[in-house]
Backbone as CSV, one residue per row, in Angstrom:
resi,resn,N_x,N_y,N_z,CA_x,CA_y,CA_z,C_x,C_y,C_z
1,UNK,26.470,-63.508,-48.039,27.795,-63.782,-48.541,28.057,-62.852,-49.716
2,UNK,29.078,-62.265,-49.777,29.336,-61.297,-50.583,31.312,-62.234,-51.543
3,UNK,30.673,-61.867,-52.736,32.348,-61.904,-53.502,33.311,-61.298,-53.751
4,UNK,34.569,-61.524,-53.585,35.462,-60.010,-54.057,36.369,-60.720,-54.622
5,UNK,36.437,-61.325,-56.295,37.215,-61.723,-57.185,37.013,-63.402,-56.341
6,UNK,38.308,-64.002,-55.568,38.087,-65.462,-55.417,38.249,-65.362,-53.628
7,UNK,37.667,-64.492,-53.587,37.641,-64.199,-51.774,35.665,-64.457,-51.431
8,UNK,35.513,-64.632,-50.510,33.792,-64.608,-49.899,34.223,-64.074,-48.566
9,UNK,33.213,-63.443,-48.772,33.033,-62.318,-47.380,32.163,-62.078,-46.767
10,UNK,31.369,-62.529,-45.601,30.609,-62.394,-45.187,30.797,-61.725,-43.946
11,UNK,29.975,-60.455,-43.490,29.651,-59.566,-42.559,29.383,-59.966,-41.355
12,UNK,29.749,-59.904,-40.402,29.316,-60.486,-38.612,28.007,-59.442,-38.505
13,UNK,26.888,-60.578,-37.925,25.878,-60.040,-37.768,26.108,-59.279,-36.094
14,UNK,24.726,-58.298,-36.067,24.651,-57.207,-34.678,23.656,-57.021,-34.416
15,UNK,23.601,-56.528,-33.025,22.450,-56.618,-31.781,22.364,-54.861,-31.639
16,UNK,21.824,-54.340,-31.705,21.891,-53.274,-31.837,20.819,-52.324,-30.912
17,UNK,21.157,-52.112,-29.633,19.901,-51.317,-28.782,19.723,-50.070,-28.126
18,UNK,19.049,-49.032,-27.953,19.465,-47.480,-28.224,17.624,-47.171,-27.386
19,UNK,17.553,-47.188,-25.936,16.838,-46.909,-25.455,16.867,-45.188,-25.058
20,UNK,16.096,-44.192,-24.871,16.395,-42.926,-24.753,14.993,-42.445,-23.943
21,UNK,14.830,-41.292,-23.305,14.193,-40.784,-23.237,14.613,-39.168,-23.061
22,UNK,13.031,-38.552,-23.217,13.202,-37.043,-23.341,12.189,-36.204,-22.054
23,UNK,12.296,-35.177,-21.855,12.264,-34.438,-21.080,12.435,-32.747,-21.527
24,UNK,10.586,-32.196,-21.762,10.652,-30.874,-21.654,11.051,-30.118,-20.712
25,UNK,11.439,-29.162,-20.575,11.890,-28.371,-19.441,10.959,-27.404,-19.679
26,UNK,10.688,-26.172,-20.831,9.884,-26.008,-21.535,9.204,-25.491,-22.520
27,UNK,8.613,-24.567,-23.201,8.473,-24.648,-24.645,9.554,-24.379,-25.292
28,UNK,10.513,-24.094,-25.167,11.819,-24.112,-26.078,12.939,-25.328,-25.619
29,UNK,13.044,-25.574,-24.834,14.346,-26.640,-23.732,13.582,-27.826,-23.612
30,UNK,14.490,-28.741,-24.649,14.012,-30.606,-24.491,15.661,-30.950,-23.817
31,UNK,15.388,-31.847,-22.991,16.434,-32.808,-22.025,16.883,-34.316,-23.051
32,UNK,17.694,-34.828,-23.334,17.611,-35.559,-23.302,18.178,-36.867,-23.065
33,UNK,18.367,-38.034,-22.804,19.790,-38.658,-21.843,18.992,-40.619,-22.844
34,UNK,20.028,-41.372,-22.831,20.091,-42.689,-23.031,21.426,-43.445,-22.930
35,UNK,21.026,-45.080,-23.504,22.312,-45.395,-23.637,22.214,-46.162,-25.057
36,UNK,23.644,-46.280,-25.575,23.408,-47.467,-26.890,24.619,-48.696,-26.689
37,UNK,24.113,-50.032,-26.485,24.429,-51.113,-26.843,24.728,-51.771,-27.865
38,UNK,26.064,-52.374,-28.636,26.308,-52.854,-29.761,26.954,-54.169,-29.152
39,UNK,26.294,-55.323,-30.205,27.058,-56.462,-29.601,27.378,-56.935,-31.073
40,UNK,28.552,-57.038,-31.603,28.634,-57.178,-33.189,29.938,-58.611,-33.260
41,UNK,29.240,-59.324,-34.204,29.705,-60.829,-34.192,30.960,-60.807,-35.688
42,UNK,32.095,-61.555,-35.578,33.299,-61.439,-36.046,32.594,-61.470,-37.261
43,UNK,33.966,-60.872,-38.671,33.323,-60.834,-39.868,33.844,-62.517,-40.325
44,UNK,33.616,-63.068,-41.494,34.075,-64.262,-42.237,34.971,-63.884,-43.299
45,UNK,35.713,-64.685,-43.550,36.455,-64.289,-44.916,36.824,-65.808,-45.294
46,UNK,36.411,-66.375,-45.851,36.938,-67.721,-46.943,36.266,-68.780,-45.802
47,UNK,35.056,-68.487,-44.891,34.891,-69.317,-43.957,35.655,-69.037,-42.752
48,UNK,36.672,-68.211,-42.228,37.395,-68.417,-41.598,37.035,-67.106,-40.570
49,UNK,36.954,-66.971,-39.610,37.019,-65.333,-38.744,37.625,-64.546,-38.430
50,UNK,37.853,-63.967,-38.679,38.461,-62.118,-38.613,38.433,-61.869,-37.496
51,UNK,39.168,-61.840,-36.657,38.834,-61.232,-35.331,37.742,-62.165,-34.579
52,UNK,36.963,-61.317,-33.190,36.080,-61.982,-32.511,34.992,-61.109,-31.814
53,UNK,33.953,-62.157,-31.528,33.080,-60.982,-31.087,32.814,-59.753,-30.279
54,UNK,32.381,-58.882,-30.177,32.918,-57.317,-29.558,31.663,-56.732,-29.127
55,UNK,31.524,-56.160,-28.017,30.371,-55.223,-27.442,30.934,-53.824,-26.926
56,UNK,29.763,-52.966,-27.145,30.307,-51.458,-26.630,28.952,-51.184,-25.659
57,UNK,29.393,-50.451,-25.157,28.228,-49.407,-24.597,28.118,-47.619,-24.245
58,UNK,27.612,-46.994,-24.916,27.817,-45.752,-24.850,26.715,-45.009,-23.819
59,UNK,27.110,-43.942,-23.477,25.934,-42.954,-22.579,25.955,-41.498,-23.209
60,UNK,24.515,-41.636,-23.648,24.298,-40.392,-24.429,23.239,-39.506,-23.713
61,UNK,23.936,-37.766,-24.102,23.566,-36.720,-23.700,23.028,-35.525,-24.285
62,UNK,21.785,-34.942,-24.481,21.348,-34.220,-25.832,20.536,-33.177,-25.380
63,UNK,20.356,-32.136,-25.781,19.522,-30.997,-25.885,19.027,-30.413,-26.662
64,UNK,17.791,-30.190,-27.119,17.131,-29.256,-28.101,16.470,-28.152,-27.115
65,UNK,16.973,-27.195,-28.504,16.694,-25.988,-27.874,15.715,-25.374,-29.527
66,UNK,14.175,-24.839,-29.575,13.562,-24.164,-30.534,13.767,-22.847,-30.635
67,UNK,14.711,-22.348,-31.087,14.695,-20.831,-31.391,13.537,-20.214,-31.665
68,UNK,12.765,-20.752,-33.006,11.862,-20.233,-34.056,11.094,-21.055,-33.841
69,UNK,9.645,-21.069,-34.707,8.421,-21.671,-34.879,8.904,-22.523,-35.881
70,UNK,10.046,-22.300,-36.585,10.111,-23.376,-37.353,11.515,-23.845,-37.662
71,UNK,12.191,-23.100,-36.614,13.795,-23.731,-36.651,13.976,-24.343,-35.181
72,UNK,15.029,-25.448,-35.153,15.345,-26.300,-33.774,16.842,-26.605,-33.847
73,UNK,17.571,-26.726,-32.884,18.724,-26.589,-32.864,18.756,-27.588,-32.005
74,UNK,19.522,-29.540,-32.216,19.637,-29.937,-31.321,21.413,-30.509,-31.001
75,UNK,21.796,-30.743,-29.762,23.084,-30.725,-29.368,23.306,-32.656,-28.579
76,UNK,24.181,-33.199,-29.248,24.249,-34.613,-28.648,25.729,-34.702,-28.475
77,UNK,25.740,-35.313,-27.060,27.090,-35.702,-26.849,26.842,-37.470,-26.379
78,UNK,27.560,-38.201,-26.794,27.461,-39.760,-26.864,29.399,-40.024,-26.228
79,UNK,29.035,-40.606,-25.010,30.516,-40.766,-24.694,30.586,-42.450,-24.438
80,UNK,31.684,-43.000,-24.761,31.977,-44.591,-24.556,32.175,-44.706,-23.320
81,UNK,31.456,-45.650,-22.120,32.143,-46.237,-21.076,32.567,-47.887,-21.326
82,UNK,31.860,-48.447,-22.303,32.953,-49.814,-22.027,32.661,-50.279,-23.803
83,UNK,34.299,-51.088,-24.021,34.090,-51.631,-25.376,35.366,-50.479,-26.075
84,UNK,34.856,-49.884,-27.163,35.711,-48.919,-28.179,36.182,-47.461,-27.268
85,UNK,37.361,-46.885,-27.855,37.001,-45.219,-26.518,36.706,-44.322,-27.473
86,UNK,36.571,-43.244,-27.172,36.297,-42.213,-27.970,34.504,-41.739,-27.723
87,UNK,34.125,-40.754,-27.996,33.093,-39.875,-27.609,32.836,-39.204,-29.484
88,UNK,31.890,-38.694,-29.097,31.006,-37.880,-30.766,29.744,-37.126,-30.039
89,UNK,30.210,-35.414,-30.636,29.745,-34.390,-30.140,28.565,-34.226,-31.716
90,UNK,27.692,-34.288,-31.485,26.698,-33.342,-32.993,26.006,-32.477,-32.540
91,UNK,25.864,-31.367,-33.091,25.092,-30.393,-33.294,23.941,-30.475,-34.945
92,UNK,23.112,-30.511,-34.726,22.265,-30.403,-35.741,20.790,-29.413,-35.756
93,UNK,20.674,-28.363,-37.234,19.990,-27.543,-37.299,18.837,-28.197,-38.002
94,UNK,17.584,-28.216,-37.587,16.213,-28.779,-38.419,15.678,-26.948,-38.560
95,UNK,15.279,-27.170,-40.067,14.428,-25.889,-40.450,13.090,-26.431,-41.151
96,UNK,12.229,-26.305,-40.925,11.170,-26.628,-42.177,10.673,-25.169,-42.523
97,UNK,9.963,-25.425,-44.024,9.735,-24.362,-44.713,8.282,-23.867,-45.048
C-alpha cells in the first residue's frame, strides 16, 4: 500500500512468464525465438479498482550476430498476438573490455 497525500494506492499484482530458447547456427549466428505472458491484476485506489484484470501474450524474435572476440550485436523483435497491440524492435551492442 502506497500513500499519495489522503489517497492509498495499491499496485495490481502480476504473473509474469518469458520462456525462450536459443539456437547456434554458428560461431558468429545465435537464433533466437520465445514467447512472453503477462497476466496483471487491477490496480486499488481508496480500496476500490481501477479497471480489471488484463493478459497479453507476445512472440518474440532475436538474433545475435559476434562480429569481434569481444563485441556482439544482438537484434529482437517482440510482436503482440493477443491482449495490448503494438510490437518493439531492439537492437543492442555488448562490448567488453
Amino acid at each position: 500500500m502506497r500513500k499519495d497525500g489522503d489517497i492509498d494506492y495499491q499496485p495490481g499484482n502480476f504473473l509474469f512468464i518469458a520462456p525462450s530458447v536459443g539456437f547456434a547456427v554458428n560461431d558468429t549466428v545465435t537464433l533466437t525465438t520465445g514467447f512472453q505472458w503477462l497476466n496483471k491484476q487491477s490496480d486499488k485506489v481508496n480500496g476500490a479498482a481501477q479497471g480489471m484484470r488484463s493478459t497479453s501474450t507476445d512472440l518474440i524474435f532475436g538474433m545475435g550476430y559476434g562480429q569481434a572476440k569481444n563485441s556482439i550485436i544482438n537484434t529482437t523483435l517482440k510482436a503482440n498476438i493477443s491482449g495490448r497491440g503494438g510490437a518493439d524492435l531492439r537492437v543492442n551492442w555488448l562490448y567488453s573490455f
